[in-house]
N, C-alpha and C positions, 0 to 999 in steps of 0.2 A: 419407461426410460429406454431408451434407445442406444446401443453399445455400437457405435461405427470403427473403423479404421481412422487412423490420422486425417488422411487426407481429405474424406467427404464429410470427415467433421469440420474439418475448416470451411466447406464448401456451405455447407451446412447452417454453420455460426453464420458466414456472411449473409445468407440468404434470411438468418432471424435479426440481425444488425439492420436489412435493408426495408425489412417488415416494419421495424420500431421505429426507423427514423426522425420522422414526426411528433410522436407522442408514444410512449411508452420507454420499457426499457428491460435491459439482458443482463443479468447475471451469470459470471463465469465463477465457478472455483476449483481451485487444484488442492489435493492431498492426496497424501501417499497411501499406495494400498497394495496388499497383494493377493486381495479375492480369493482365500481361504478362511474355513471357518480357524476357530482358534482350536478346535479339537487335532484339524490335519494341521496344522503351524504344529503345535506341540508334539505329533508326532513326528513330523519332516524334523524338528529339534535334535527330537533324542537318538532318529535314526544318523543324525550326522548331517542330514543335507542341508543344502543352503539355499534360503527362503529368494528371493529374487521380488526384492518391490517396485513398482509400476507408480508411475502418476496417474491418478486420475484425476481426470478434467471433465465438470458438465457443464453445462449452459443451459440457461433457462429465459426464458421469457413470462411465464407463468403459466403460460398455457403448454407449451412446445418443450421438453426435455430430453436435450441428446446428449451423450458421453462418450469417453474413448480411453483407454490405457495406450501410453506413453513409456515405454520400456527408458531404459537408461542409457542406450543406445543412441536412440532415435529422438532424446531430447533436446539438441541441439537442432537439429534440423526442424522441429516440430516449432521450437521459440521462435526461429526467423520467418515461419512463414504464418507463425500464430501475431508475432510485431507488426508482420505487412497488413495484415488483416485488420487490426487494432488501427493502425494508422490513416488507414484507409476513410473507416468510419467513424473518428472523433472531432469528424469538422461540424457534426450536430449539437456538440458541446457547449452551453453559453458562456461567455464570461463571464467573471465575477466582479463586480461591483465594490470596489474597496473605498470603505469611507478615508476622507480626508484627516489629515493628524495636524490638527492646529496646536501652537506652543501654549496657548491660555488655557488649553483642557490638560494639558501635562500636571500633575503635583510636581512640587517643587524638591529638589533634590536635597537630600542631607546634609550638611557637611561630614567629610570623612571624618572621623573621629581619631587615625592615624596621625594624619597633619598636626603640625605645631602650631597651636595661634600664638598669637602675640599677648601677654599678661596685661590685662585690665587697669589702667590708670584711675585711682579713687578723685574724685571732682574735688578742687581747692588743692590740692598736692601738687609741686609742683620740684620737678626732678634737679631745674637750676637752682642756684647757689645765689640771694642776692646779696650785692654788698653795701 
């Protein structure tokens, strides 16, 4: 694994986005770290000071693995030029194919059970009055 600066990481990424184009594919992931064991964290604790975490971001293609820390600084500028990147290379993406929604494949709906129906008239009863 390869630990770059921001910027020839990005440079970097595009040049494994323009390798995969065709057929394959690049895996990025970010989580937070701040590159001490847990021995120094715990000591940095007790002596008072303050741990300072970093993103970290790899990419991978499967063969090819680079990274970089992303201070808290420097991660807004790092998203816009990490978005241009992204956008750059998602015209390789296929669409999706969404099947059609016919109303005869639907089940049929409940009635609410809230709703008031109307009371059932027994057959042969008859509500008028003859005379």
């Amino acid at each position: 694994m390869v630990l770059l600066q921001p910027d020839p990481f990005l440079n970097e990424l595009t040049s494994l986005y323009e390798k995969n184009t065709e057929s394959g594919s690049v895996w990025v992931t970010m989580k937070r770290s701040c590159l001490k064991t847990k021995n120094k964290r715990q000591l940095m604790e007790k002596e008072g000071q303050k741990l300072e975490y970093k993103c970290l971001v790899r990419a991978t293609d499967g063969k090819k693995t680079i990274s970089t820390l992303i201070s808290a600084k420097d991660q807004l500028k790092f998203q816009a030029s990490y978005a241009t990147v992204l956008r750059a290379h998602m015209d390789a993406l296929k669409k999706r194919e969404r099947k059609d929604k016919k109303k005869a494949t639907e089940p049929e709906k409940k009635p609410d059970p809230r709703k008031k129906r109307a009371p059932l008239k027994k057959p042969g009863s008859s509500t008028a009055k003859s005379s």
